[in-house]
N, C-alpha and C positions, 0 to 999 in steps of 0.2 A: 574858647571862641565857638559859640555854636554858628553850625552851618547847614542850611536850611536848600533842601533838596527842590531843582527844578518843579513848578505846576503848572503842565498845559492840561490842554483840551482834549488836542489830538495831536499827541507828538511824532513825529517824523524820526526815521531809524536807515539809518545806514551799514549795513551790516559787512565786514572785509574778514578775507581770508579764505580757507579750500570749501569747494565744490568737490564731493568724489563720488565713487561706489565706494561702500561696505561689503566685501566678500563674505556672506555666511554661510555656514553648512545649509541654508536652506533655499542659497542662490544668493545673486547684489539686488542691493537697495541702494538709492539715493544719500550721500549723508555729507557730514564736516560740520563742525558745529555753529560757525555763521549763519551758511544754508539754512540749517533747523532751527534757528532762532529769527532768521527770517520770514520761513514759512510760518512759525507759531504765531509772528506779532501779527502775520494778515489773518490768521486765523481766529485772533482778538480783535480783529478788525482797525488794528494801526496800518499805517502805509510805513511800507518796509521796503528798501531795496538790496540786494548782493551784488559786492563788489571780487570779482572772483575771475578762473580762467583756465577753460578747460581747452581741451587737444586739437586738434583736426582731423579725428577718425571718430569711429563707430560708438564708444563710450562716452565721446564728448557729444556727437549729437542726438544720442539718446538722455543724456543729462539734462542737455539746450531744453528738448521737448518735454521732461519731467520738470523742471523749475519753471517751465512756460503753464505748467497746467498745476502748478500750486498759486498763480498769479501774480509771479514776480515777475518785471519785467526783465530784459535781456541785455539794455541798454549798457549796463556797467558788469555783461560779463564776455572776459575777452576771450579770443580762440585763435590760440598759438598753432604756428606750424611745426616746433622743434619739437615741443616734449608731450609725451604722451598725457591723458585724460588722470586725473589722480585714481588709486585704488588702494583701500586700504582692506588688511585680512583681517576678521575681528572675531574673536576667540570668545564663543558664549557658552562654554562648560558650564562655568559658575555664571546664572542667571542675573544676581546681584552686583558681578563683578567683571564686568566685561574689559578685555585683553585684546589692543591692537597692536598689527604689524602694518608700521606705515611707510608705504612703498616711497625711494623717492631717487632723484631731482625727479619732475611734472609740470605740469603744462602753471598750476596754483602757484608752485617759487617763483614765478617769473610772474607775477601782474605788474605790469606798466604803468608809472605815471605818466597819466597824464590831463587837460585840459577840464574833462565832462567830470573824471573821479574828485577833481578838484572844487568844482560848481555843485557838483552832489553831496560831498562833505560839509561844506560851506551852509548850502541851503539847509541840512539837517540839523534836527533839533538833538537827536542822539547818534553818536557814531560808539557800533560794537567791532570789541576786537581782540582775536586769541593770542597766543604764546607760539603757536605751531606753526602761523603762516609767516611768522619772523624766523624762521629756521635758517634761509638761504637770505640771500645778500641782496636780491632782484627785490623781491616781494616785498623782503622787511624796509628797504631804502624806499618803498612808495609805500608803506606803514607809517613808518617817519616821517615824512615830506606831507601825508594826510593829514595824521594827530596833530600837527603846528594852524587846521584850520579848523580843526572838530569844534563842536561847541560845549557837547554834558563828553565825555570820554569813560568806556565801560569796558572794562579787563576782564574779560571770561578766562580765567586765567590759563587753565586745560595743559597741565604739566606732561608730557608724553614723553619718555625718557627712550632715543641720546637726543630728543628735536628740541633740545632750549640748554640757553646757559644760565648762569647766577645774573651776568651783564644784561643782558637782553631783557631778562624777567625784572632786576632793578629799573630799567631806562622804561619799560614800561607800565610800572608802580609809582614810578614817580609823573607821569604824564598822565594821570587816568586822574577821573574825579571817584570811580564809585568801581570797586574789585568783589569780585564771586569768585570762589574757591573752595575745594571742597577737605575734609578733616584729613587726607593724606598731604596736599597741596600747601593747606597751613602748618602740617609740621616739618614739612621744608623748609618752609620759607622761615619759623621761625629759628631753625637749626642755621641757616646761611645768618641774620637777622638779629636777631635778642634771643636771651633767656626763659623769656615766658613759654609758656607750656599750657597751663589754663585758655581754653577757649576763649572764652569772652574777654581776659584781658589780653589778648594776643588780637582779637580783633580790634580793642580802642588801641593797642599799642598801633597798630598797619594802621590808622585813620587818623593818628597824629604824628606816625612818621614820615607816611606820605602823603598829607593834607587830604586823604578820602573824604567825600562827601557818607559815604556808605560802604560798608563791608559786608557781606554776607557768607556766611560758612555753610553749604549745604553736608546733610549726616545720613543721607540717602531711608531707610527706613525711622530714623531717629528724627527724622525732621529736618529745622534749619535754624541757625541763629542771623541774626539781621544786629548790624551797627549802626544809626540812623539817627539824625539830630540829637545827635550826643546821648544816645543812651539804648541800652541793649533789649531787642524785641527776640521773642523766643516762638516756636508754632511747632506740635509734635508733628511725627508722621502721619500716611494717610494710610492704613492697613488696607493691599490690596489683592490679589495673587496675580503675581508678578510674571509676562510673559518674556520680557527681556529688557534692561534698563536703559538701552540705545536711544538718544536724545530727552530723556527725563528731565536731565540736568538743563539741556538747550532749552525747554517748554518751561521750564519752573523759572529759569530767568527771564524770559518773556513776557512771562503773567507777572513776576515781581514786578519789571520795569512799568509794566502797564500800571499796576497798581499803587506804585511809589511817583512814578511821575506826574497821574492824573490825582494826584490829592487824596487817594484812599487813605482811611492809617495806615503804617507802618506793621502795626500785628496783623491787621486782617489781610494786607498784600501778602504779608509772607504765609499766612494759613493758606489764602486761594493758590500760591505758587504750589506747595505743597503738595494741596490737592491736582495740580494742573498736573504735575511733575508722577505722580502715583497715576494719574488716568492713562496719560502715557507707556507707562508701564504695563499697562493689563493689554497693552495692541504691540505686532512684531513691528522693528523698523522703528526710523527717527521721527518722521513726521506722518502718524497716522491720521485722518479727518476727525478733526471736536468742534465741539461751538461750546461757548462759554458754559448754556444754562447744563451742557454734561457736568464739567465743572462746581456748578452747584449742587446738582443733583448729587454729586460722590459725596460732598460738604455734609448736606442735610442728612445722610444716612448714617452721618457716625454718630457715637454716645456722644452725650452731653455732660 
């Protein structure tokens, strides 16, 4: 049965999950992988919201006025008085390989349903959503209670070991239309899952066992493979010298979505994620400022 992926114009994104700092040896930054994938889409100039909920002290309203001045609004992020602001420690020895310690309960386990997050889901044309904000029982029960009004549903899947079970990650595999994961992520899932071990048929197997519209496997230097009206698109890397790889992965799904929603092909979405994903990389932090035609510009300079 082929199945033939959403085409607007100007799609609508709903993005749920943590708001935090990133603690690094070089000081905090803003991050969580909604957030970044928030910021990215207005920075392709989609209208994006975060659905998210930080503290009632000093980290929460330094956060409030960082995501206020990436041009999200503020409307669906909530500010709890129990639990502190999220902070996670993130470990960049290895450049290519970055290593978090993810502080927890926080103010992000506890988002609320309620009334506006449910008009917000409702009205959106995309709702994004990770692994990590389903860890506690507050958050993920207004995870659940959202996904039954989403419309396209997209699994950034972001494995972070002890924060997910096998349960969690099923029940959210099977509610998604379209999953991003990356080549450690997939040989989890196919070790819990199937036998297969081959990339590519590990991605059509995930897209007919849980009715995916789309899979994609990001390979960080090696590229990305994409699973996509029934048949496998491939894009190498984008060689770049690499300042740290914090949100590469959030930017590259944002430029893919951009590109696979708005009717691009399917190979040249994933080439431009690629390159999105790599420019990222050459700036410290999750969400550094680009415009598209940077994007191009990295494109145009590689061999042919």
């Amino acid at each position: 049965m082929t199945t033939r992926l959403p085409n607007l114009e100007t799609p609508s994104f709903a993005c749920f999950g943590e708001v935090l700092w990133d603690v690094l040896p070089t000081g905090q930054q803003p991050g969580g992988a909604p957030f970044n994938v928030a910021v990215h889409l207005r920075q392709l100039g989609l209208p994006a919201d975060l659905i998210s909920r930080v503290g009632d002290d000093e980290l929460g309203t330094e956060l409030l006025a960082f995501i206020e001045s990436k041009h999200l609004r503020l409307d669906y992020v909530q500010r709890g008085h129990t639990h502190l602001t999220g902070v996670v420690k993130a470990n960049v020895d290895d450049a290519h390989e970055v290593t978090y310690k993810i502080v927890q309960p926080v103010a992000w386990d506890y988002i609320h349903y309620d009334a506006a997050l449910e008009a917000l889901v409702q009205q959106a044309d995309v709702f994004v959503f990770g692994s990590l904000a389903a860890r506690q029982a507050g958050t993920r029960e207004t995870l659940y209670r959202l996904l039954e009004h989403a419309r396209f549903k997209v699994f950034d899947v972001n494995l972070r070991p002890p924060h997910y079970t096998k349960e969690v990650v099923r029940y959210l595999l099977e509610k998604a239309d379209m999953v991003k994961l990356n080549h450690h992520e997939l040989a989890e899932l196919m070790a819990w899952f199937s036998a297969e071990t081959d990339e590519a048929t590990a991605l059509q197997w995930l897209a007919d066992r849980f009715g995916l519209q789309a899979v994609c496997l990001t390979k960080g230097a090696d590229g990305a493979l994409l699973w996509a009206n029934d048949q496998l698109y491939s894009a190498p890397g984008v060689p770049v010298a690499v300042t740290d790889t914090i949100g590469s992965g959030d930017s590259f799904l944002a430029a893919l979505l951009k590109g696979l929603l708005t009717g691009q092909e399917p190979g040249e979405a994933l080439r431009f994620a690629c390159a999105t994903g790599a420019l990222v990389a050459t700036h410290a932090g999750a969400t550094p400022t680009f415009q598209e035609t940077d994007v191009h510009a990295l494109l145009a300079a590689q061999p042919v």
